[in-house]
VEXZA-755192 format. One line per 10 residues: for each residue x, y, z of N, C-alpha, C, O. Coordinates in steps of 0.2 Angstrom, whole numbers, plus 5000, padded with zeros to 4 digits. Example, Ala and Ser with C-alpha at 12.3 -4.5 7.8 and 13.67 -1.06 7.14 Angstrom:
<atoms>
5066:4972:5039:5062:4978:5039:5066:4984:5039:5071:4983:5042 ~ 5064:4989:5035:5068:4995:5036:5064:5000:5039:5067:5006:5040
</atoms>
This chain:
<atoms>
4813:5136:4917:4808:5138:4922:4809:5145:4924:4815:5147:4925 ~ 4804:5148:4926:4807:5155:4926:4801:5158:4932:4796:5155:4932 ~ 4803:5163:4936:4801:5165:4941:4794:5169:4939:4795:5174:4936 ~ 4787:5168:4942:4780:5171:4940:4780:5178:4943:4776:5182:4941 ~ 4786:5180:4948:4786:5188:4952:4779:5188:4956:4776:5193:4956 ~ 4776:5183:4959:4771:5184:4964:4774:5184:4971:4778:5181:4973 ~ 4771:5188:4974:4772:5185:4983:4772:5181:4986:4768:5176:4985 ~ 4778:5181:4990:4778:5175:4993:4773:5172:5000:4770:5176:5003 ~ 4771:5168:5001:4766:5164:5007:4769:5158:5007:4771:5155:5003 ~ 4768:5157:5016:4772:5150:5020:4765:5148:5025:4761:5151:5028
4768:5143:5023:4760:5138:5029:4763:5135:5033:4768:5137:5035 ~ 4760:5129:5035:4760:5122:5039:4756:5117:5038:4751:5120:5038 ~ 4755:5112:5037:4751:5108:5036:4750:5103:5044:4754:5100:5047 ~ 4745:5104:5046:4742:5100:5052:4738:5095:5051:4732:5095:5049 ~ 4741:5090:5054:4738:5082:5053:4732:5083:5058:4732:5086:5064 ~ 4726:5081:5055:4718:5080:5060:4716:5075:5063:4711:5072:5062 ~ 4722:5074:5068:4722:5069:5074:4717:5070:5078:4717:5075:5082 ~ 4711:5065:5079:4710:5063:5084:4710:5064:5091:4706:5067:5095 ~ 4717:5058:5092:4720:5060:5099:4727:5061:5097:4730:5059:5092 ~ 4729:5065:5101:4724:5069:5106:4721:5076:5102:4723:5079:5097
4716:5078:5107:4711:5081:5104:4714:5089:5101:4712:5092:5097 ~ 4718:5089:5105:4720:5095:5105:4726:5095:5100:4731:5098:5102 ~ 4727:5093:5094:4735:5093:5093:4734:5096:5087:4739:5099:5086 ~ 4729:5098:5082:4727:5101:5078:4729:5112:5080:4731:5117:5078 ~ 4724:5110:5087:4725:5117:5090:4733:5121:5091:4735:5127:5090 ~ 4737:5114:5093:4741:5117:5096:4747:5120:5090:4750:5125:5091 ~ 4748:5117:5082:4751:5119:5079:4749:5127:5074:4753:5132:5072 ~ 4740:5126:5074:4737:5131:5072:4741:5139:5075:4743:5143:5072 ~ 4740:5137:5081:4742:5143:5086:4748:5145:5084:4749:5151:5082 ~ 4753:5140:5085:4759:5140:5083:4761:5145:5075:4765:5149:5075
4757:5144:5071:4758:5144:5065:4753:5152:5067:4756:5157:5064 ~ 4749:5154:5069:4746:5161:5068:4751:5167:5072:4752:5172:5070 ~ 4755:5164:5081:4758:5168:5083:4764:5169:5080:4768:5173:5082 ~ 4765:5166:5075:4772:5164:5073:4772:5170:5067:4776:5175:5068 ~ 4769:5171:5064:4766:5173:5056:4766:5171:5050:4769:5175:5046 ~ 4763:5165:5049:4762:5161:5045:4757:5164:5040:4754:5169:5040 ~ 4757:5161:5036:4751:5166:5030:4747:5159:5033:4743:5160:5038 ~ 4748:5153:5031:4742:5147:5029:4741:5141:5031:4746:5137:5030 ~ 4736:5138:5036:4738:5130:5038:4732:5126:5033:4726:5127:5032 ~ 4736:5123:5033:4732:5116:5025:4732:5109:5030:4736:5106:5033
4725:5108:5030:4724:5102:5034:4721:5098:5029:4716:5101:5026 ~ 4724:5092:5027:4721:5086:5023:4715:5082:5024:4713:5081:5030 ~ 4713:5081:5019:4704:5079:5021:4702:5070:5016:4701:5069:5010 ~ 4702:5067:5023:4705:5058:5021:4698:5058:5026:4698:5056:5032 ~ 4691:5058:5023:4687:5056:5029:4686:5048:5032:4683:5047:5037 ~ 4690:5044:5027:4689:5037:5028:4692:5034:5033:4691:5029:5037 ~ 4698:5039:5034:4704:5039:5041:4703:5038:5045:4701:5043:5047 ~ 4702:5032:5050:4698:5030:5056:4699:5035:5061:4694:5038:5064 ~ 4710:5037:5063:4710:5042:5065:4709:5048:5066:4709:5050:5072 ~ 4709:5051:5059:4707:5059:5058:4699:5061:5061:4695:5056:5062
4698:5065:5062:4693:5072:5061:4694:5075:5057:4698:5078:5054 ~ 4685:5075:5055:4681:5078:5051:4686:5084:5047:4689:5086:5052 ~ 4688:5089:5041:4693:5091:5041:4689:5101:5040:4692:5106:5041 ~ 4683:5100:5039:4678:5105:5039:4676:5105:5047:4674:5111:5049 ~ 4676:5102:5049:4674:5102:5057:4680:5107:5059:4679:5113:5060 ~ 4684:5103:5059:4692:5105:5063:4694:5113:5061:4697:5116:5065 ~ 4693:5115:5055:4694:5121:5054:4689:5124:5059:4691:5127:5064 ~ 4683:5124:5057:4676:5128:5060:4679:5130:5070:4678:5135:5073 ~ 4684:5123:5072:4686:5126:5077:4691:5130:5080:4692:5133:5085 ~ 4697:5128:5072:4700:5134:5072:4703:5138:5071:4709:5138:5070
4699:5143:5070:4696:5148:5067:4695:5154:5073:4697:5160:5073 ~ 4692:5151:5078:4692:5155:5084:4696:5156:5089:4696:5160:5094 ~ 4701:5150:5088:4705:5154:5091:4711:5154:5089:4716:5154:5092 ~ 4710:5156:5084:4718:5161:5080:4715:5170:5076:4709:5173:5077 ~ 4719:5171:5074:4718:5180:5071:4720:5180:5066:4716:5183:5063 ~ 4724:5177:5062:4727:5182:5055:4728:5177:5051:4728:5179:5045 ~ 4730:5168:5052:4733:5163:5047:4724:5162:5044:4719:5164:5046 ~ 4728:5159:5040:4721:5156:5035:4722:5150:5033:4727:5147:5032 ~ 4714:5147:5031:4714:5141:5034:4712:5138:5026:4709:5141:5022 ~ 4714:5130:5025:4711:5129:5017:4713:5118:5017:4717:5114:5019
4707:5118:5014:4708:5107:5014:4711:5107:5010:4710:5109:5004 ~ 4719:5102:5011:4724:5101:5007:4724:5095:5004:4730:5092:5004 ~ 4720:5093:5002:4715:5095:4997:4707:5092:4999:4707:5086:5001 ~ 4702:5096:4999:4697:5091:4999:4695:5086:4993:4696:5087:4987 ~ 4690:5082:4997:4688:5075:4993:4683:5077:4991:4678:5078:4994 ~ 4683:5079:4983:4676:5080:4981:4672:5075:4978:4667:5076:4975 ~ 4675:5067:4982:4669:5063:4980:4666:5061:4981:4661:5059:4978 ~ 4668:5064:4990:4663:5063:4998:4660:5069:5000:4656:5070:5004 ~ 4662:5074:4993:4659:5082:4998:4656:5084:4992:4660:5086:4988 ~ 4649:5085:4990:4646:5089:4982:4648:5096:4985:4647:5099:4991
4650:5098:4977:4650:5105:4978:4647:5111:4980:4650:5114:4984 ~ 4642:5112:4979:4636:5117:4983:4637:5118:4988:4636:5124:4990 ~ 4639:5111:4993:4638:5113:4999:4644:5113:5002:4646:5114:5008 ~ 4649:5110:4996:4656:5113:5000:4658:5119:4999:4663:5121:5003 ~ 4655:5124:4995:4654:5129:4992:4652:5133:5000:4656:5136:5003 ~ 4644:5131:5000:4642:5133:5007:4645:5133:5012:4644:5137:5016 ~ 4648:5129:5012:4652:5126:5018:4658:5132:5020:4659:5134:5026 ~ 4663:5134:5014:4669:5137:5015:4666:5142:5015:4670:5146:5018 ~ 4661:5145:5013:4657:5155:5012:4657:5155:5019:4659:5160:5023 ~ 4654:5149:5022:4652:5152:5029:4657:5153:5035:4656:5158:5039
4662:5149:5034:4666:5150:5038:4671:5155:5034:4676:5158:5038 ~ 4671:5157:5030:4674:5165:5026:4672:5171:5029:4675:5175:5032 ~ 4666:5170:5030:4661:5177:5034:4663:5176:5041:4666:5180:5044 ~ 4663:5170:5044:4664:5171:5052:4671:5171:5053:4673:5172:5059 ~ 4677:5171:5049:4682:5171:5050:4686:5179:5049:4690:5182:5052 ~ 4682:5180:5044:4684:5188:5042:4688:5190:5035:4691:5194:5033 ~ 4686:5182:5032:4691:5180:5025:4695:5177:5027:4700:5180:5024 ~ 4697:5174:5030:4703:5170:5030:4702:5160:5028:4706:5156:5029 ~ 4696:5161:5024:4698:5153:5019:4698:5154:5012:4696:5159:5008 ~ 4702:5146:5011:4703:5147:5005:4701:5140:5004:4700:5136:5008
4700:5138:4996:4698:5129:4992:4704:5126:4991:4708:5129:4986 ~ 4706:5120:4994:4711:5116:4990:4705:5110:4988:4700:5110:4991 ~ 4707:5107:4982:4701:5106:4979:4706:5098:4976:4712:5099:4973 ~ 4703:5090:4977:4703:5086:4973:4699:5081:4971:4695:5078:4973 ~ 4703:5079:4963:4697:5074:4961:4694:5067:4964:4689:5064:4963 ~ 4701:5065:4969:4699:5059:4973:4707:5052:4972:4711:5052:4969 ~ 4705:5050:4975:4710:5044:4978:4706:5040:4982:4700:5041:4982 ~ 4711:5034:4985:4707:5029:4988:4702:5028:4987:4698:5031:4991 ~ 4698:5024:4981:4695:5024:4977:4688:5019:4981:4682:5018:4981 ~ 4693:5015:4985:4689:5008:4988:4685:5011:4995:4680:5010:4998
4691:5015:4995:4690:5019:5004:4682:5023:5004:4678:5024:5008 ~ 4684:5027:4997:4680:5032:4995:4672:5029:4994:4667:5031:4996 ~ 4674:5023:4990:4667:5017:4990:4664:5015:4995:4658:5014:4994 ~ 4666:5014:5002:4665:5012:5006:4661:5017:5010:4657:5015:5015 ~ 4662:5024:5008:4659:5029:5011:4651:5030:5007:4648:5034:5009 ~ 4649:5025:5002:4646:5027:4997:4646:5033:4992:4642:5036:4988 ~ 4653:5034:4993:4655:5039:4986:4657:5036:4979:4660:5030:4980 ~ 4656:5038:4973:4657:5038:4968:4664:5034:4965:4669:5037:4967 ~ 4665:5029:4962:4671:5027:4961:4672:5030:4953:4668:5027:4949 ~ 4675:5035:4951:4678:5036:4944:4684:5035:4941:4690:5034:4944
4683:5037:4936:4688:5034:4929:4693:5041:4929:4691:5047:4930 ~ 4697:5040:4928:4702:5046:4928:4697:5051:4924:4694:5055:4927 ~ 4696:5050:4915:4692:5054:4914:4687:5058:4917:4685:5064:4916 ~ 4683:5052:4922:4677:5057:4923:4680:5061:4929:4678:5067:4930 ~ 4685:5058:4934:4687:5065:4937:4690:5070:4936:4691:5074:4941 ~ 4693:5071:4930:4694:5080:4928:4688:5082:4926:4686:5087:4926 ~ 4683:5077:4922:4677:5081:4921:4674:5083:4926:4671:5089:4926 ~ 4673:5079:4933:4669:5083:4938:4671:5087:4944:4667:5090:4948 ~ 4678:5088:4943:4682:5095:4945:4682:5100:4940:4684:5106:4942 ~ 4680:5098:4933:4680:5106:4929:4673:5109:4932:4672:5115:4934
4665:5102:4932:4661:5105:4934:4661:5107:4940:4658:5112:4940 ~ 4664:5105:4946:4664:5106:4952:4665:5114:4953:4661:5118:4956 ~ 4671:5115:4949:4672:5122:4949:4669:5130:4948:4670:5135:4951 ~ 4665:5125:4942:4658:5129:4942:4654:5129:4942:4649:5132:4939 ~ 4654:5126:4948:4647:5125:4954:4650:5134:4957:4649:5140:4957 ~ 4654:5128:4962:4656:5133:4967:4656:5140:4966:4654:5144:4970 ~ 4660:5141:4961:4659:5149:4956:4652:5152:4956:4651:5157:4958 ~ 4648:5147:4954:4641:5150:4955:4637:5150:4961:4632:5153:4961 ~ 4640:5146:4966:4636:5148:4971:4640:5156:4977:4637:5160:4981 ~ 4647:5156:4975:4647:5162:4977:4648:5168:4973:4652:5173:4975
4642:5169:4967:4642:5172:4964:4638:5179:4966:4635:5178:4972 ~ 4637:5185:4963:4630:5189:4967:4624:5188:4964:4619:5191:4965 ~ 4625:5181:4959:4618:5180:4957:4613:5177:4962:4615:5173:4967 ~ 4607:5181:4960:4604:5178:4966:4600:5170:4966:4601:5167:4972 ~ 4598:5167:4960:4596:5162:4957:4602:5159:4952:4604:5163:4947 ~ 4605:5151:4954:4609:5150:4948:4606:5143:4949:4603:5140:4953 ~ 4610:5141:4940:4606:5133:4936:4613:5133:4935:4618:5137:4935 ~ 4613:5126:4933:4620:5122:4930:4618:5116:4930:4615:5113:4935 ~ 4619:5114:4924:4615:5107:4922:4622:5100:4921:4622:5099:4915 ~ 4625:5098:4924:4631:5096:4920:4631:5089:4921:4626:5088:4926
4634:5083:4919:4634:5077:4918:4633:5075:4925:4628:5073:4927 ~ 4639:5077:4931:4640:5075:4938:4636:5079:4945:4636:5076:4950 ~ 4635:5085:4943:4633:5087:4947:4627:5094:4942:4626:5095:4936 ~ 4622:5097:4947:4616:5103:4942:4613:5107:4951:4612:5104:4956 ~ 4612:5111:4950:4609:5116:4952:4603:5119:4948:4604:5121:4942 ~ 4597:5120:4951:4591:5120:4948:4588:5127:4953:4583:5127:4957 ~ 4591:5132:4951:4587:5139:4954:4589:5140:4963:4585:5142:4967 ~ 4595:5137:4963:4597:5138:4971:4599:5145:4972:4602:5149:4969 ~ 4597:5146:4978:4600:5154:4979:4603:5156:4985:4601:5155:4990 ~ 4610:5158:4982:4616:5156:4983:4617:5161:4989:4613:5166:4990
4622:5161:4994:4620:5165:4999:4624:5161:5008:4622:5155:5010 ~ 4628:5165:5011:4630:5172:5011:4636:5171:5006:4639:5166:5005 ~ 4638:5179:5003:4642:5178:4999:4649:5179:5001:4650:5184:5003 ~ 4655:5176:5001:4662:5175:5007:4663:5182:5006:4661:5185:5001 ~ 4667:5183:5012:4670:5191:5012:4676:5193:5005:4676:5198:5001 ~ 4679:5190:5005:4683:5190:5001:4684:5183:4994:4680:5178:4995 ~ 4687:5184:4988:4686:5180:4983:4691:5174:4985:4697:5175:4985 ~ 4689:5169:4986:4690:5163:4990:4693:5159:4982:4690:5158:4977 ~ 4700:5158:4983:4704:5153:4979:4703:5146:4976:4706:5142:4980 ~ 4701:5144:4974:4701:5136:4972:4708:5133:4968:4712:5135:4963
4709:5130:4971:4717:5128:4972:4717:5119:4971:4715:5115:4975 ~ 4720:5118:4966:4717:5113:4964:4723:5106:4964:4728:5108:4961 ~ 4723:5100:4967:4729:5096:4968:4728:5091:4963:4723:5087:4964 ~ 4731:5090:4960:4735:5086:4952:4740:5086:4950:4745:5090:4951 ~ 4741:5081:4946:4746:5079:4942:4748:5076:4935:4753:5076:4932 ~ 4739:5073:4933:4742:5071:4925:4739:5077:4920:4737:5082:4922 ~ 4740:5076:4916:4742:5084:4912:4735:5084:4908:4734:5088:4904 ~ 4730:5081:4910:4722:5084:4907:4719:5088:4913:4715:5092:4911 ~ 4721:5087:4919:4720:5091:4925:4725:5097:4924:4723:5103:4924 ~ 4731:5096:4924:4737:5101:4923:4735:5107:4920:4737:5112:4923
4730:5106:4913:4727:5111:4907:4721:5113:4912:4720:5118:4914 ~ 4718:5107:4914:4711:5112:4917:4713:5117:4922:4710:5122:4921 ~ 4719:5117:4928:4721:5121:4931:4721:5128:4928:4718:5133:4930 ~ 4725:5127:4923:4727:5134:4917:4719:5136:4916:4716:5141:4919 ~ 4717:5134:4913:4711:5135:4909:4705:5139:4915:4702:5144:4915 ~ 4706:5134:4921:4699:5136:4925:4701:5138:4930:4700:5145:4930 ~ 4705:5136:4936:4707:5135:4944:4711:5143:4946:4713:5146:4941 ~ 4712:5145:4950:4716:5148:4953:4723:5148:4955:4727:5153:4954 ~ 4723:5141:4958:4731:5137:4959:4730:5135:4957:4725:5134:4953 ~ 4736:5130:4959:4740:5122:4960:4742:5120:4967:4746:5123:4971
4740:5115:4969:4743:5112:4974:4746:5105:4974:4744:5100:4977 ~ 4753:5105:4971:4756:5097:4970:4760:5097:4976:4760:5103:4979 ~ 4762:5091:4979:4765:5089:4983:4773:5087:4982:4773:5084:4976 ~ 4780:5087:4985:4784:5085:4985:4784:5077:4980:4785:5075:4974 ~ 4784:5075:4985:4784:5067:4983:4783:5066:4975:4787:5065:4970 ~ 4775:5067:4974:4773:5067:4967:4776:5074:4963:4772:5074:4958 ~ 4777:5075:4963:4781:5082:4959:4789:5086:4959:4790:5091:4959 ~ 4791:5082:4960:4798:5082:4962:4801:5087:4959:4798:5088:4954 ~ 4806:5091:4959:4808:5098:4956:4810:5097:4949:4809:5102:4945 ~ 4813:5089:4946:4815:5089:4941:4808:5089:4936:4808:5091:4931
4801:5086:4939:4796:5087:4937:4791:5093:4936:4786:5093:4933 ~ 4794:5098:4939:4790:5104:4941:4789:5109:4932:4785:5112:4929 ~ 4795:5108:4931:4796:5112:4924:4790:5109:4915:4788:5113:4911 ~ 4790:5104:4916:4786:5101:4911:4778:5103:4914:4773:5106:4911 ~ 4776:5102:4920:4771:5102:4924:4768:5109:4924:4763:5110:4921 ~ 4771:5115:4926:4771:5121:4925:4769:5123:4918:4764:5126:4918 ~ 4773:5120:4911:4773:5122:4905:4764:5119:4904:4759:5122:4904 ~ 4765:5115:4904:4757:5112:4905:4750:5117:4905:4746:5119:4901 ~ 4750:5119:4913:4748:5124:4918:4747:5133:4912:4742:5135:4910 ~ 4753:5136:4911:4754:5138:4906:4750:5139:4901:4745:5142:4901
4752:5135:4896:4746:5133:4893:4740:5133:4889:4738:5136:4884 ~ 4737:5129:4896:4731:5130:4896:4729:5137:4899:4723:5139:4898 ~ 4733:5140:4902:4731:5146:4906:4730:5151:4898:4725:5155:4898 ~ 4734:5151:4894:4736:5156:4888:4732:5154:4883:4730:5158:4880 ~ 4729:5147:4882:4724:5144:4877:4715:5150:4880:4709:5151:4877 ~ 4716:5151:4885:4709:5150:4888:4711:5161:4890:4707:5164:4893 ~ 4716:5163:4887:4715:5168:4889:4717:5172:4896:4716:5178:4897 ~ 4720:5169:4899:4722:5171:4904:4731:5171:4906:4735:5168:4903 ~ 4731:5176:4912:4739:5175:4912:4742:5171:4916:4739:5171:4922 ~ 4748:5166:4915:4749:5161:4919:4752:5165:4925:4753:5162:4930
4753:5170:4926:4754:5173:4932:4750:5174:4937:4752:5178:4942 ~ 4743:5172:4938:4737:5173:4941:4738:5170:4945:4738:5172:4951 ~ 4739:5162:4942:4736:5156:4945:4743:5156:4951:4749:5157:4950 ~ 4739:5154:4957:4745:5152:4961:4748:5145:4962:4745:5141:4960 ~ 4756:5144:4966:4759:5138:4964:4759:5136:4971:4762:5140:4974 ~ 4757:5131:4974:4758:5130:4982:4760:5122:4982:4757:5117:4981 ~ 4768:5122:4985:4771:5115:4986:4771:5114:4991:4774:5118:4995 ~ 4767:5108:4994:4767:5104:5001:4775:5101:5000:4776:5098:4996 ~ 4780:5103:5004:4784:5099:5007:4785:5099:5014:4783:5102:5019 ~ 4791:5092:5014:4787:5090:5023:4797:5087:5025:4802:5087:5021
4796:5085:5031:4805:5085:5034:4806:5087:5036:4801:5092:5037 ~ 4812:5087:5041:4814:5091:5047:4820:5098:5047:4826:5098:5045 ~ 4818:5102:5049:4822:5108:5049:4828:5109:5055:4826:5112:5060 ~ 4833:5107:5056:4841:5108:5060:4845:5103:5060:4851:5103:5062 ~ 4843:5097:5056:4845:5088:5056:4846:5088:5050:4842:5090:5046 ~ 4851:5084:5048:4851:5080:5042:4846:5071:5044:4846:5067:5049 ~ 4842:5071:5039:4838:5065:5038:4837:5058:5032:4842:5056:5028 ~ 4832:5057:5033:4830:5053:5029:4827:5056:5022:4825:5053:5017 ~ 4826:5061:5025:4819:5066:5018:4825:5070:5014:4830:5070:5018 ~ 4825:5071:5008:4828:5074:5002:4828:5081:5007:4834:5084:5007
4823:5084:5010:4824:5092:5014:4827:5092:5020:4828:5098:5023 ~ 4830:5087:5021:4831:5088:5030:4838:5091:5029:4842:5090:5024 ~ 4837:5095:5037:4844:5098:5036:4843:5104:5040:4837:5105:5043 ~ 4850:5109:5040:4849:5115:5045:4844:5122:5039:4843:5121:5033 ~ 4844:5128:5045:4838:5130:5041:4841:5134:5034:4839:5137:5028 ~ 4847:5132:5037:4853:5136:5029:4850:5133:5022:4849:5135:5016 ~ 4848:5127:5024:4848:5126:5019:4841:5124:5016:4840:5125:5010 ~ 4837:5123:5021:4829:5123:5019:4830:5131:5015:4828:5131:5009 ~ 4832:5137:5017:4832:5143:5015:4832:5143:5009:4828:5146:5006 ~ 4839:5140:5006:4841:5141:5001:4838:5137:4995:4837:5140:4990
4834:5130:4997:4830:5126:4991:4823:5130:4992:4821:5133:4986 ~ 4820:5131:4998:4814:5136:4994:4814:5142:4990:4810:5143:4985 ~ 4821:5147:4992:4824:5151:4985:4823:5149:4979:4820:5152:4974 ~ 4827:5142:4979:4826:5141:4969:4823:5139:4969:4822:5138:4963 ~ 4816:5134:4974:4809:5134:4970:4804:5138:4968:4799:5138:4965 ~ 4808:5144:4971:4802:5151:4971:4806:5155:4965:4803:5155:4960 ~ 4813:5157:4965:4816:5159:4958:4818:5154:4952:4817:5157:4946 ~ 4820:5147:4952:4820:5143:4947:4815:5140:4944:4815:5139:4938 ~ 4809:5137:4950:4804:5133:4949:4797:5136:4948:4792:5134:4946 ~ 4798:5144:4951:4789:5146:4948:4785:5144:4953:4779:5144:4951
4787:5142:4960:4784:5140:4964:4782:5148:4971:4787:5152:4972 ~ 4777:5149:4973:4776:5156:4976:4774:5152:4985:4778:5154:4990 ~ 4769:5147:4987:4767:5147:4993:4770:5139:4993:4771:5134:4989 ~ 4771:5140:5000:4776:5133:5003:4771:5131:5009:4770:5135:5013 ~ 4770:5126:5010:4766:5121:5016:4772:5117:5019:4774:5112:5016 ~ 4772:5118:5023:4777:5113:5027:4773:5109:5032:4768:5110:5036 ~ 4776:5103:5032:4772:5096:5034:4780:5093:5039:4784:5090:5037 ~ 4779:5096:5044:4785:5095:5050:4786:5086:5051:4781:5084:5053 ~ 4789:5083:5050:4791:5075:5052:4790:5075:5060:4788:5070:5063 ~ 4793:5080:5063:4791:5079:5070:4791:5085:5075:4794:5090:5072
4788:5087:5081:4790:5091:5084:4785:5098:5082:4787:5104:5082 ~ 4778:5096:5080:4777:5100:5076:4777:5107:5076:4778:5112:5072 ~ 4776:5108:5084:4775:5117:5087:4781:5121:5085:4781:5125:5081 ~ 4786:5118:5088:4793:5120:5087:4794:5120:5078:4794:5124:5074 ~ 4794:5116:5077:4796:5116:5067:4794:5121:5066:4797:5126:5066 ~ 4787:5122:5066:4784:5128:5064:4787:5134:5065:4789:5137:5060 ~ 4788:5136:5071:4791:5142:5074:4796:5142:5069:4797:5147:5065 ~ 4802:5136:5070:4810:5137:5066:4807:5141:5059:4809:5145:5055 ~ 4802:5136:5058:4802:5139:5049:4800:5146:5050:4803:5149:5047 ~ 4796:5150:5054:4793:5156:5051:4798:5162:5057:4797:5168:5056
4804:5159:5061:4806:5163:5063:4815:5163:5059:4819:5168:5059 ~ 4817:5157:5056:4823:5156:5055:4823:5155:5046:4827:5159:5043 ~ 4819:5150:5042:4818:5152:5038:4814:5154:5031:4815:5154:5025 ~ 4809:5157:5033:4806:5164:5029:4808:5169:5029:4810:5171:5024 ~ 4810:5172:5035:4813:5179:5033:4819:5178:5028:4821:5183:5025 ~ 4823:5173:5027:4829:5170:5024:4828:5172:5015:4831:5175:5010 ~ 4822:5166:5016:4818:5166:5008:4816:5172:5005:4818:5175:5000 ~ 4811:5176:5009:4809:5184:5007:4813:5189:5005:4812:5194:5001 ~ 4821:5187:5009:4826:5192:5010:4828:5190:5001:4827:5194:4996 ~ 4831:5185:5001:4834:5182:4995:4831:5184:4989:4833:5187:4984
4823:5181:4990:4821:5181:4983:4818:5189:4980:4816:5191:4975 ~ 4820:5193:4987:4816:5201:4983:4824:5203:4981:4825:5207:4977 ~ 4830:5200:4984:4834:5202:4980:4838:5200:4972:4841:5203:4968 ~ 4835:5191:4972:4834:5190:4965:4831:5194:4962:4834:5199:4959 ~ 4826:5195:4963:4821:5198:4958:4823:5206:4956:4821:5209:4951 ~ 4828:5211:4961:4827:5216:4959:4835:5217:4955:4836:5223:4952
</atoms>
């Protein structure tokens, strides 16, 4: 595996607690005065505890400046495109461009039922994230009028509008390898997760991504690679990452020069305020230092 030479970007991942109400705000904050590029909040609406995960962004949005905000991953079972589409344009324009789409085909399947969404077959949910994707494409297009007639989802002369400030990412979280090629093929990114993609998996998964990126004409260096990893930064643990920031430093290194991997979300095990800071004051500037010196 070999390094794609994109820029580097670091997030946080903030859990959409409930109670207390404020605990979403407080890392937000954390993560934009600190200089975070991105906070990825997960979007589970069946979660008794969570908030709504579109909601929660909409409020914080105003009170931060510069990080950017994205559903890691949303439920496109629970949410039809069009209006997830509209959804993130609007908060694009009021934010000043700082959203982006983490985009998935569905989990909790029973949960998802229970909400009166869609229960599908692996097949049909890569087919309805390839369509999804060209929904949303076409609603933030400058077409004034757009149709899409597709198995799962159709648009019938909607006119599409306002248009987001900037060109809004669709980033897509998967794993088996007909998803993996649609990435290549269509999507923007990747958004896997530690857990499910483990670094010795990263390499065949990539090649995949690849691919289809090159079958369809495109260069795999487009699309971007964003790894949710989560653990604690000063401690040895229980998590494969836990440890002082030496060494968090060192493993985003080679996932960024060995693995091909560009944007890192971190998902704090505890302490969130504080994690956040250690990662964007102790280990980022470690990794940027490093990896522009691999590269050069």
């Amino acid at each position: 595996m070999t390094d794609y030479g994109r820029n580097l970007e670091f997030g946080v991942s903030v859990e959409p607690l409930a109670d207390p109400p404020d605990w979403a705000a407080r890392t937000a904050r954390a993560a934009d005065r600190s200089g975070l590029d991105l906070v990825g909040i997960q979007d589970h609406p069946y979660q008794r505890r969570f908030l709504d995960t579109w909601t929660l962004i909409a409020t914080l949005v105003p009170i931060t400046e510069h990080v950017r905000f994205f559903p890691d991953v949303a439920n496109l079972p629970l949410r039809p495109p069009a209006m997830l589409a509209k959804s993130a344009a609007s908060l694009d324009v009021l934010s000043g461009g700082r959203i982006e789409m983490g985009l998935g085909a569905g989990a909790f399947w029973d949960a998802v039922v229970a909400m009166d969404g869609p229960r599908r077959s692996p097949g049909e949910a890569v087919r309805s994230v390839e369509e999804a994707i060209n929904v949303m494409k076409l609603v933030w297009s400058d077409e004034r009028s757009v149709r899409f007639d597709g198995e799962f989802y159709s648009l019938q002369g909607m006119r599409t509008g306002p248009h987001p400030v900037h060109d809004i990412g669709v980033w897509v979280g998967a794993y088996g390898p007909r998803m993996l090629n649609l990435i290549g093929r269509l999507a923007d990114g990747w958004v896997p997760s530690y857990g499910y993609a483990p670094p010795e998996r990263l390499p065949e998964m990539q090649r995949r991504i690849d691919e289809g990126a090159e079958k369809a004409g495109r260069d795999p260096q487009d699309i971007r690679r964003v790894y949710n990893i989560s653990g604690i930064i000063g401690k040895e643990g229980g998590n494969p990452l836990d440890g002082p920031a030496s060494k968090w430093s060192e493993t985003l290194t080679g996932f960024a020069l060995e693995q091909g991997m560009d944007t890192f979300i971190f998902w704090p095990s505890e302490d969130h305020e504080r994690q956040t800071e250690i990662l964007a004051n102790e280990v980022v500037p470690a990794v940027r230092e490093t990896v522009r010196q691999g590269r050069t």
